[in-house]
TIDO-547042 format. One line per field, with one value per residue (C-alpha): residue in three letters; x, y, z. Coordinates in Angstrom, 1 decimal. Each point is the difference from the previous one (the first is absolute). Layout:
// TIDO-547042
resn	[ALA,...] $
u	[X,...] $
v	[Y,...] $
w	[Z,...] $
This chain:
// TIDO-547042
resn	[UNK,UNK,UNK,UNK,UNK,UNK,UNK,UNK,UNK,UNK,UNK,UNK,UNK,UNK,UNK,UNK,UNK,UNK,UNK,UNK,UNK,UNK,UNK,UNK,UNK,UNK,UNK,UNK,UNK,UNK,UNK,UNK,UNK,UNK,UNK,UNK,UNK,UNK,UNK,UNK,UNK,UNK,UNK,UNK,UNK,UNK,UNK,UNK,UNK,UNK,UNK,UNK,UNK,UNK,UNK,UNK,UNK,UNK,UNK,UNK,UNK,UNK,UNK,UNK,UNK,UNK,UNK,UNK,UNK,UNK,UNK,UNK,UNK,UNK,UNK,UNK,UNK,UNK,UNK,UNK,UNK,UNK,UNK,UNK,UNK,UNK,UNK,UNK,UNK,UNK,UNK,UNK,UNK,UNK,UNK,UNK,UNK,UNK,UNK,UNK,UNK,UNK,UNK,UNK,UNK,UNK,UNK,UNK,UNK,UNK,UNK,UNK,UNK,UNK,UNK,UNK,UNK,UNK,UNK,UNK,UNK,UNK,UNK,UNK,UNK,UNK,UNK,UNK,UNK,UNK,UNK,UNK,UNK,UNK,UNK,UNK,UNK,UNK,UNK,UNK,UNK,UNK,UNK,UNK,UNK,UNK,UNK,UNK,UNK,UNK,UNK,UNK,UNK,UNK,UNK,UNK,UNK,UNK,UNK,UNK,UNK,UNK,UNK,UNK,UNK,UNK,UNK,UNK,UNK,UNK,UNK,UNK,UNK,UNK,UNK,UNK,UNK,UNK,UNK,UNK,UNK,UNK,UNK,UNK,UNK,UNK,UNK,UNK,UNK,UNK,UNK,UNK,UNK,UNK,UNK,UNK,UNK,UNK,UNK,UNK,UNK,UNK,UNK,UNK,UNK,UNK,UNK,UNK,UNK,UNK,UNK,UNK,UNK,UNK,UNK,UNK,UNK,UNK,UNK,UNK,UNK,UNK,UNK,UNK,UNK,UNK,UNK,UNK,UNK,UNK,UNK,UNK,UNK,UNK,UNK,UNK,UNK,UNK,UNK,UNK,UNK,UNK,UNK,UNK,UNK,UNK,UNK,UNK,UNK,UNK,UNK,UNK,UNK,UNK,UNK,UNK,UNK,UNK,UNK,UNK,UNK,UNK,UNK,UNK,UNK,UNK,UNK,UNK,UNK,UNK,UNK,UNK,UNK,UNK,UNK,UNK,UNK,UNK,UNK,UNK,UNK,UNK,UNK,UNK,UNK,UNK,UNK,UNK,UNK,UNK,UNK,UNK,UNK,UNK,UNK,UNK,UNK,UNK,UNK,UNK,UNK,UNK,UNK,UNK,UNK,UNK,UNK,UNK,UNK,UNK,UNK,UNK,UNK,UNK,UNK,UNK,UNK,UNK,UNK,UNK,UNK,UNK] $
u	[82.7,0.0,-1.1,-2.1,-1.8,1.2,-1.9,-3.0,0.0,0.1,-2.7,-2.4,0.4,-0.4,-3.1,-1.3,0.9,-2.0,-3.1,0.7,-2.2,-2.8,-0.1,0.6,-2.9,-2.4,0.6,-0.1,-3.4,-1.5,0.7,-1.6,-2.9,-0.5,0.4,-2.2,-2.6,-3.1,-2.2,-3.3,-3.5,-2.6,-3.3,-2.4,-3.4,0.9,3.3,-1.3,-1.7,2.0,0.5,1.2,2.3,1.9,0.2,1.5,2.5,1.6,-0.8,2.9,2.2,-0.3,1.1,3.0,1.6,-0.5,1.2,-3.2,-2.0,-3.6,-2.5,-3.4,-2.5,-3.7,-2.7,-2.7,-2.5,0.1,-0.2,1.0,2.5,1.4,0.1,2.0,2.7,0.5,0.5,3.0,1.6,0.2,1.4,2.3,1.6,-1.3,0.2,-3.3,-3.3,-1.3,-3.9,-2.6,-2.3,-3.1,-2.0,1.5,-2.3,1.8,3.8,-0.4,1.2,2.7,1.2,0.5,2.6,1.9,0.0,1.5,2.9,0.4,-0.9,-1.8,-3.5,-0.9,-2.7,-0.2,-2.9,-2.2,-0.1,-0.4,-0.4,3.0,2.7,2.8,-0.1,-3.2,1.2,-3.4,-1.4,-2.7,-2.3,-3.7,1.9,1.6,-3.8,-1.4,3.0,-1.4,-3.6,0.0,2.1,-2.0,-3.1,1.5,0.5,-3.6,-1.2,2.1,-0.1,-4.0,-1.4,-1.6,-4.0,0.4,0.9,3.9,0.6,3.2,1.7,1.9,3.4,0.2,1.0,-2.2,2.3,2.1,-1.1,2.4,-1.5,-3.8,1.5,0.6,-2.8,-2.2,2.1,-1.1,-3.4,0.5,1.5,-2.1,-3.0,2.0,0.7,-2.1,-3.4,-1.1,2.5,-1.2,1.7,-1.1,2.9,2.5,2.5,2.9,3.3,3.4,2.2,-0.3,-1.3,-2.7,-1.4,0.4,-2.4,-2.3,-0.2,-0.7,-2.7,-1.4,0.3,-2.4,-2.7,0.0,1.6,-0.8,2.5,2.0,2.2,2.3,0.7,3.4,1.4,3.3,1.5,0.3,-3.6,-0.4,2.9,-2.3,-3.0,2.4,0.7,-3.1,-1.5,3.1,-0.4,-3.8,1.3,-2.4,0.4,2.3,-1.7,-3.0,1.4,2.0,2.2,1.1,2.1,1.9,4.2,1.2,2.2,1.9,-1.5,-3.4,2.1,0.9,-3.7,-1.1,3.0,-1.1,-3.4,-1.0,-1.6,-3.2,2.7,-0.1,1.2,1.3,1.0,3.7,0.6,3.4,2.0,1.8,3.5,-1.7,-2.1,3.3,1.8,-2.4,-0.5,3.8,0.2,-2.7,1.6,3.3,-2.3,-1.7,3.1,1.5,-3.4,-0.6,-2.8,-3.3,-3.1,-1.4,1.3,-1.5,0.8,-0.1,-3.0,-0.2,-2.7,1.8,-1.8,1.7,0.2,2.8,0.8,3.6,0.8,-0.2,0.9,2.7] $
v	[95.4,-3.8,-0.4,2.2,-1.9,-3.1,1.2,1.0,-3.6,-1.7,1.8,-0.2,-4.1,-0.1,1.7,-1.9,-3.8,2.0,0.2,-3.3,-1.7,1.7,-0.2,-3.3,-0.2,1.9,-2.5,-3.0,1.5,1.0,-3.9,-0.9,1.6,-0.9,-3.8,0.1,-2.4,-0.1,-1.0,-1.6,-0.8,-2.4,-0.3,-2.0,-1.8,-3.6,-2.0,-3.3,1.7,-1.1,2.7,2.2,-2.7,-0.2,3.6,0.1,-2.7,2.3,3.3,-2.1,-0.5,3.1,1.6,-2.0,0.5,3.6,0.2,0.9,-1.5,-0.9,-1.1,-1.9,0.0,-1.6,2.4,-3.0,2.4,2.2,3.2,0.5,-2.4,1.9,3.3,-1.8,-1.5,3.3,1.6,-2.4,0.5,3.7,-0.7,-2.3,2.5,-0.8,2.1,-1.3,-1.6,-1.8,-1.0,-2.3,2.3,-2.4,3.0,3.1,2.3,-0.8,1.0,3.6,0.8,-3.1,1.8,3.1,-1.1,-1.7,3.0,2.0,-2.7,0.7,-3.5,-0.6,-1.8,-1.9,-2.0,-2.9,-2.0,2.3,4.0,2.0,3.7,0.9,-1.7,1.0,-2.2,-2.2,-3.3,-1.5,-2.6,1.0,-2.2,0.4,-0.3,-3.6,-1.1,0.5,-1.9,-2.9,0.8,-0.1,-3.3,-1.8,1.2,-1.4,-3.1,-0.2,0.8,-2.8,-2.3,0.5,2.5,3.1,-1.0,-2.2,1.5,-0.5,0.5,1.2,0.7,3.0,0.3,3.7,1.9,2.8,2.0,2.1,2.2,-1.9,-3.5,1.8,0.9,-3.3,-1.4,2.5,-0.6,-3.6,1.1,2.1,-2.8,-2.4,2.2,0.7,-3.6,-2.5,1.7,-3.2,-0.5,0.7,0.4,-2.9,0.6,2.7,-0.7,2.5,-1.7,0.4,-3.2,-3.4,-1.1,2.5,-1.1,-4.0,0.6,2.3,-2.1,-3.3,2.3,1.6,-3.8,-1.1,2.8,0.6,-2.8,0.9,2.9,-0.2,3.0,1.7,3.8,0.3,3.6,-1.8,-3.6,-1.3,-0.4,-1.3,-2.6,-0.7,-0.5,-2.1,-2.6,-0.7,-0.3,-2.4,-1.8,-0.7,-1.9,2.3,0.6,3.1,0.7,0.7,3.0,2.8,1.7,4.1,1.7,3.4,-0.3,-2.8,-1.7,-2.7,-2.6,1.3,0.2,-3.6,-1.2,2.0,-1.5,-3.7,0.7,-2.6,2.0,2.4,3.2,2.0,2.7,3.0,3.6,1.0,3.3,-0.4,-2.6,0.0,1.1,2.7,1.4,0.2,1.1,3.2,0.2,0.3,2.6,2.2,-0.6,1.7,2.9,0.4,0.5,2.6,1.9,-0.4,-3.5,1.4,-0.9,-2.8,-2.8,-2.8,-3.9,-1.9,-2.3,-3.5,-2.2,-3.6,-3.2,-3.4,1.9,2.1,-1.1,-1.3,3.9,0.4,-3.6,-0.1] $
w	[-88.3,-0.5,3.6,-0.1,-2.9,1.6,3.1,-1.6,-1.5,2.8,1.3,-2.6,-0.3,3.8,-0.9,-2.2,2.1,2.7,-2.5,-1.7,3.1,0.0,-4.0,0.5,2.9,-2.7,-2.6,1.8,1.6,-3.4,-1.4,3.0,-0.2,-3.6,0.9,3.3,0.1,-0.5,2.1,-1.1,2.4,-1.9,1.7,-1.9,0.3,-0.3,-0.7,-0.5,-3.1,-3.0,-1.2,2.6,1.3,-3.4,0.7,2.6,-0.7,-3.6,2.5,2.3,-3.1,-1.5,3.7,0.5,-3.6,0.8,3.5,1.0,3.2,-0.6,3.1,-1.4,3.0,-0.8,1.9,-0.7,-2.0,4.0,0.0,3.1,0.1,-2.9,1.2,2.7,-2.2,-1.7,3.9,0.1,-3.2,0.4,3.6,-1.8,-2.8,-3.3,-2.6,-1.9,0.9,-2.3,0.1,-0.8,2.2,1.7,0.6,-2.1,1.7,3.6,-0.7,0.4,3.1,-0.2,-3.3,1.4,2.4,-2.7,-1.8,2.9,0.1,-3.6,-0.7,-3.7,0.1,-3.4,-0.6,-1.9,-1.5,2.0,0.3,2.6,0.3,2.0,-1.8,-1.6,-3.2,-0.8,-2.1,-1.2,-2.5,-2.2,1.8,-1.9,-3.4,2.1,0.7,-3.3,-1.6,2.8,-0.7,-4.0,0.1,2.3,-2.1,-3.2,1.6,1.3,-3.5,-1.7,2.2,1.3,-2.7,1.1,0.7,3.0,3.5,0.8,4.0,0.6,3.5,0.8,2.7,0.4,3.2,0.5,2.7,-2.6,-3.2,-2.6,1.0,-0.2,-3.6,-1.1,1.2,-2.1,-2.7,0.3,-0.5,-3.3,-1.4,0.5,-1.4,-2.8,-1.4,2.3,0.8,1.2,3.2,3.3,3.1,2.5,2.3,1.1,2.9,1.5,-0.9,-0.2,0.1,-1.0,3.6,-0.1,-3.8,0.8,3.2,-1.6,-3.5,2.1,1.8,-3.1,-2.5,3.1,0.1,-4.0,-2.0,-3.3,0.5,-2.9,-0.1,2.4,-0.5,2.7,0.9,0.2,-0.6,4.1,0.0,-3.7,0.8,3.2,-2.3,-2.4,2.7,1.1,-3.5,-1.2,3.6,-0.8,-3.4,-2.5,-3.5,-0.5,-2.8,1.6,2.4,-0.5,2.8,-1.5,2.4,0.4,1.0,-2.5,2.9,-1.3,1.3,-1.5,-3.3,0.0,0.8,-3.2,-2.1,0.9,-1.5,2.6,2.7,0.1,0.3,-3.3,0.1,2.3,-0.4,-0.1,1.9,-0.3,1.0,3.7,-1.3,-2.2,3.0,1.9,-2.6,-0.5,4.0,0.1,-2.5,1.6,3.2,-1.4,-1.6,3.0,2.7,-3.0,-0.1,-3.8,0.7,-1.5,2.2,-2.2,-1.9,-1.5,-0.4,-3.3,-0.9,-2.1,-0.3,0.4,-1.2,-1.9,-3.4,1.7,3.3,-1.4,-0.1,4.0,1.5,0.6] $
């Protein structure tokens, strides 16, 4: 009887040694899998924007302290250009495509064969139809926050009877640009009446508003006012107004982004920059992009989410500079 048991003993614990690989195999796979990382595509318009080049720079951080590998391409506001960076990171593995689309209505084939990867497409900053997850500013709430300050300032520092002119740096190639530029307008009719538009330039970084500022200062120089879809071109305009030795007090930059070098110019009170828009700052954007990312590759993202919004100027810019 004892060998017998003995026996079956033996037996059984040769059994389970037997099994004790592959549970071990299982294990090791499933810890595996639940540490894999992940890999991230970024294809945006323009990386010597402010902005988007902080961006980029806590998208990197973030990525490492996670494990995660993160790829920041800049399609140069090209369609095509873009459709061809996405071709090579769905070639290349990722797991997510993140976008700042340059023409949303050209990524629908493009999207497609991401999708049959099983890759997720989000955009960021600007929608598109076919994505996954759309991350998006409220962009006409962002240009009346710019177009009611500016007014105010017109009104105080020019009163309300006299025609202002005021120049615009928009980029007219995407709908949420178009939407702060109309929010310009309603804002300006709502507390300066008087301001005209004299000038309106497409403009996205600093090099672009110092060439068109000197350009527009030339053809219309009693522009007094510039109305900036982001803070590259407003900085742009800044330099050229400070290199031409006016009185600050006698211009007013207001911007959308509230980059930190736009921040510090409003903080001096020493430069024609007054304000700008907060739509989050670059960590935060990352932070939220991060957390849809997650949401999205578990299938529980919802299709919209939507960015914070401050209106920065010296009475509070101590909050956000850092």
């Amino acid at each position: 009887m004892k060998r017998i048991v003995k026996s079956v003993f033996i037996t059984g614990l040769f059994a389970v040694l037997m099994l004790f690989p592959a549970l071990s195999i299982w294990a090791g796979g499933a810890r595996q899998g639940s540490q894999k990382a992940v890999r991230i595509g970024w294809s945006v318009q323009d990386l010597s924007n402010p902005i988007w080049a902080a961006m980029s720079e806590q998208y990197q951080k973030v990525c490492e302290s996670r494990g995660w590998e993160f790829t920041p391409v800049d399609c140069a506001a090209d369609s095509g250009k873009q459709i061809t960076q996405i071709e090579n990171f769905i070639t290349s593995g990722v797991n997510v495509i993140v976008l700042q689309p340059a023409d949303p209505n050209s990524l629908a084939d493009v999207t497609e064969k991401a999708h049959a990867k099983g890759i997720k497409m989000i955009g960021q900053g600007i929608s598109f139809p076919q994505a996954d997850v759309n991350v998006v500013d409220d962009n006409s709430q962002a240009g009346m926050m710019v177009g009611e300050t500016a007014g105010k300032w017109i009104a105080e520092r020019y009163g309300t009877r006299d025609p202002v002119e005021v120049a615009y740096f928009d980029w007219p190639y995407i709908k949420e640009a178009i939407d702060r530029s109309d929010g310009f307008d309603k804002g300006l009719a709502k507390t300066a009446p008087n301001a005209r538009k004299a000038a309106n330039a497409a403009a996205a970084n600093v090099t672009d508003g110092m060439n068109h500022a000197e350009s527009m200062l030339q053809a219309n120089p009693n522009i007094r006012a510039f109305l900036c879809f982001g803070d590259g071109p407003g900085l742009g305009a800044c330099e050229v107004l400070e290199s031409k030795s006016v009185n600050a007090g006698d211009y007013g930059i207001f911007a959308i982004d509230a980059t930190e070098e736009a921040m510090a110019k409003i903080k001096s009170g020493k430069t024609p920059f007054r304000m700008s828009v907060n739509l989050g700052a670059p960590d935060e954007k990352v932070k939220i992009m991060v957390d849809v990312i997650e949401k999205a590759l578990a299938g529980t993202a919802e299709k919209w989410y939507y960015n914070p919004i401050y209106m920065v100027d010296r009475s509070n810019v101590d909050q956000y500079l850092k």
